[in-house]
C-alpha positions in Angstrom: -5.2 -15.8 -10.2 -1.8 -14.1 -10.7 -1.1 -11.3 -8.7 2.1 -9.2 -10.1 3.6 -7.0 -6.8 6.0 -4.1 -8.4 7.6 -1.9 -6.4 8.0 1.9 -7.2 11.0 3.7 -9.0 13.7 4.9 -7.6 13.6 7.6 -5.1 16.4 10.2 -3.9 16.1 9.0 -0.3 16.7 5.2 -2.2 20.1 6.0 -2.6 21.0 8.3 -0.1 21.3 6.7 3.0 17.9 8.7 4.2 15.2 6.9 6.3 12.1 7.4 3.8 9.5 5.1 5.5 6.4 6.4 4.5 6.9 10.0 3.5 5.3 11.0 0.6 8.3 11.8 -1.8 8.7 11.4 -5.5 10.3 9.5 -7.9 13.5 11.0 -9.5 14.7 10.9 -12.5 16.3 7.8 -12.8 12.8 6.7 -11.4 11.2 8.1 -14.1 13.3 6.6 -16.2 12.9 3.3 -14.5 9.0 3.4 -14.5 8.8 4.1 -18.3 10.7 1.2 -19.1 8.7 -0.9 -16.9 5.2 0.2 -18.4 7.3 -0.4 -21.9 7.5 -4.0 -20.6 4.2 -4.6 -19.3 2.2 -3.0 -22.6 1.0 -6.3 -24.0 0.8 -7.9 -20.6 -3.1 -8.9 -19.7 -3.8 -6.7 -16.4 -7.5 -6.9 -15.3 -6.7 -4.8 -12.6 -4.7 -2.6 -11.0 -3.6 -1.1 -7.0 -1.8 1.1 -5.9 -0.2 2.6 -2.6 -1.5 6.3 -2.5 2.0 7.2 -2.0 3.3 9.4 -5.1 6.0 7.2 -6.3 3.9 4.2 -6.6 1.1 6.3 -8.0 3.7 7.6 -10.2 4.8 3.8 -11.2 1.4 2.8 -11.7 0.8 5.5 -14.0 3.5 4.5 -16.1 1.8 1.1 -16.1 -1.7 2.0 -17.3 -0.4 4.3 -20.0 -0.7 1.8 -21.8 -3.8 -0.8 -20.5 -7.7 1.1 -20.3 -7.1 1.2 -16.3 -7.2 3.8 -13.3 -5.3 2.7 -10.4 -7.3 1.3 -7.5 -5.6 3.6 -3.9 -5.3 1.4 -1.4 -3.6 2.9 1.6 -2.5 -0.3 3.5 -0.2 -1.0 0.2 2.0 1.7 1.9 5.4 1.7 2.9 6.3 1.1 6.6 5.9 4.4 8.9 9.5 5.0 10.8 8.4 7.4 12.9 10.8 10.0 13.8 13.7 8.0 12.1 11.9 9.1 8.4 13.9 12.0 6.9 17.2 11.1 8.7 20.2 9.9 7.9 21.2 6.5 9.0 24.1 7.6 10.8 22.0 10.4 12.2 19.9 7.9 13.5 22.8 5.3 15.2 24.2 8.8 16.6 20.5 10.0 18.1 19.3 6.9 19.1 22.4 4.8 20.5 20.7 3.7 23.4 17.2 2.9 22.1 18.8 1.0 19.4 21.5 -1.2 21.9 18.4 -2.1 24.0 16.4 -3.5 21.1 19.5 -5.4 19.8 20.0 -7.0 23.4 16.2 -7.8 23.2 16.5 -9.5 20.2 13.4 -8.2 18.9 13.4 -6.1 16.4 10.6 -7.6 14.5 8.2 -6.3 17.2 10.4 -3.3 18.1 9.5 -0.3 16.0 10.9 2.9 15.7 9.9 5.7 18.1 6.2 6.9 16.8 6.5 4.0 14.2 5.6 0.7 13.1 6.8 -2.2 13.7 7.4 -4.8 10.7 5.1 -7.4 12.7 2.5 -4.5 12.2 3.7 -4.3 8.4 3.1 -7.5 7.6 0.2 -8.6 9.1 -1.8 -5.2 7.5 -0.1 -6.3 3.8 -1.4 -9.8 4.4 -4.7 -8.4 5.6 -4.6 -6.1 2.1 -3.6 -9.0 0.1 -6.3 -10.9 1.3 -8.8 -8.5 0.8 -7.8 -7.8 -2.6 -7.9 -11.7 -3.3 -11.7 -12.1 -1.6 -13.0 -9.0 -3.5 -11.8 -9.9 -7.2 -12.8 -12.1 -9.5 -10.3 -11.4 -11.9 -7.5 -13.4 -13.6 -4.1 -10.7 -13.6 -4.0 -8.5 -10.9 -1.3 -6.1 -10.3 -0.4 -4.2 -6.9 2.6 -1.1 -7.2 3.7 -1.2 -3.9 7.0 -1.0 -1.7 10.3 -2.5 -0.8 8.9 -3.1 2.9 5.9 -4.1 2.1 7.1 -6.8 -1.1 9.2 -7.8 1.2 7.1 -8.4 3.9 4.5 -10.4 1.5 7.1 -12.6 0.3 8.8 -14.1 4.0 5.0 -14.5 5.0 4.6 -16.7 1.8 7.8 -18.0 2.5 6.7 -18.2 6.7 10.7 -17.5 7.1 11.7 -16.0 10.3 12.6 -12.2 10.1 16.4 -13.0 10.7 16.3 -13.9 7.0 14.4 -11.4 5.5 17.5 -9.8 5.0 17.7 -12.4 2.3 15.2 -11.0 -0.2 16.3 -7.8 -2.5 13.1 -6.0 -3.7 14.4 -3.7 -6.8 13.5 -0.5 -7.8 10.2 -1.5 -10.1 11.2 -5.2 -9.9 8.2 -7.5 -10.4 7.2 -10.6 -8.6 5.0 -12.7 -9.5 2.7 -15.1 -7.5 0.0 -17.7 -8.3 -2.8 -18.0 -5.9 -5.2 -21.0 -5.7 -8.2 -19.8 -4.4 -9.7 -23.4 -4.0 -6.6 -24.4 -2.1 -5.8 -21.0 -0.2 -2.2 -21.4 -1.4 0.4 -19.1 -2.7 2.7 -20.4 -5.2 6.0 -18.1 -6.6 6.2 -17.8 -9.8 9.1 -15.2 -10.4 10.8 -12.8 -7.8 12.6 -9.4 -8.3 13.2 -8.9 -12.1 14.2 -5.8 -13.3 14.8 -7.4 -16.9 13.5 -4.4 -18.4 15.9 -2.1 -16.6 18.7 -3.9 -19.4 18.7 -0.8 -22.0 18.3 1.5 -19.1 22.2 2.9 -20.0 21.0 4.2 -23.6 18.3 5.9 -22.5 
């Protein structure tokens, strides 16, 4: 089985310096942009089947996808992005300002990885539910290409569990704006193998569009 995670288009909160998390915001118009040149791409690749996060800029992404494949996008809501509680919608420096103390006190823990934000989730939480979705997904389909439109977080997340690296180097792994990575799973052996990671190949001509 190949399973192909892609990550939605760009956002506005992307490249603002915003906290998005897992509010329900839409691609803009680079986005847009970004998720028509990635359905382009993957027009004459074999997809059995397709997932989404019910988030609208992964919906959005997938849409893009199955413009061109006989497919409607399977909503699974455990493909979404991490919830930052009460840090979504902020500014980052907003956030350092408002919560100095919290944040010093979860440095000096050293444990972030456990430690989420106020009303939030913490990316231990994130990654064991995306493994649990994975997994799901894997036990339930008998199918040969399966895609997932997911997040940043959540790619991210898969990928060091693959990789079982600790989440001091997580900050190692870029997830792109509609990048694709793609993974090989023996279900005989219960192994992961990856194939590709983060390409954004088609995002080349994006300048003449």
């Amino acid at each position: 089985m190949k399973i192909y995670l892609v990550r939605h288009g760009q956002t506005d909160a992307n490249i603002s310096g915003i906290y998005q998390g897992n509010m329900d915001v839409p691609l803009n118009d680079t986005g847009v942009k970004q998720a028509y040149l990635l359905g382009e791409r993957l027009k004459n690749q074999p997809i059995d089947v397709i997932y989404s996060s019910h988030l609208k800029r992964a919906r959005s992404t997938a849409q893009a996808i199955v413009e061109h494949h006989d497919l409607n996008p399977i909503i699974k809501k455990d493909f979404q992005e991490i919830s930052l509680g009460e840090w979504q919608g902020k500014s980052r420096e907003t956030v350092q300002e408002e919560y100095k103390d919290f944040l010093e006190a979860r440095k000096a823990n050293n444990d972030v990885y456990n430690t989420p934000a106020p009303g939030g989730e913490s990316f231990k939480e994130l990654e064991v539910r995306s493994m649990r979705q994975l997994h799901e997904v894997i036990a339930n389909e008998d199918k040969e290409h399966v895609m997932i439109v997911s997040h940043g977080g959540v790619i991210k997340s898969i990928i060091a569990n693959i990789l079982e690296l600790s989440f001091e180097k997580h900050r190692t792994i870029d997830v792109y704006n509609t990048s694709i990575t793609t993974l090989k799973y023996d279900k005989a052996k219960q192994r992961f193998k990856i194939i590709n990671m983060n390409d954004v190949t088609h995002l080349d001509t994006m300048q003449k569009i």
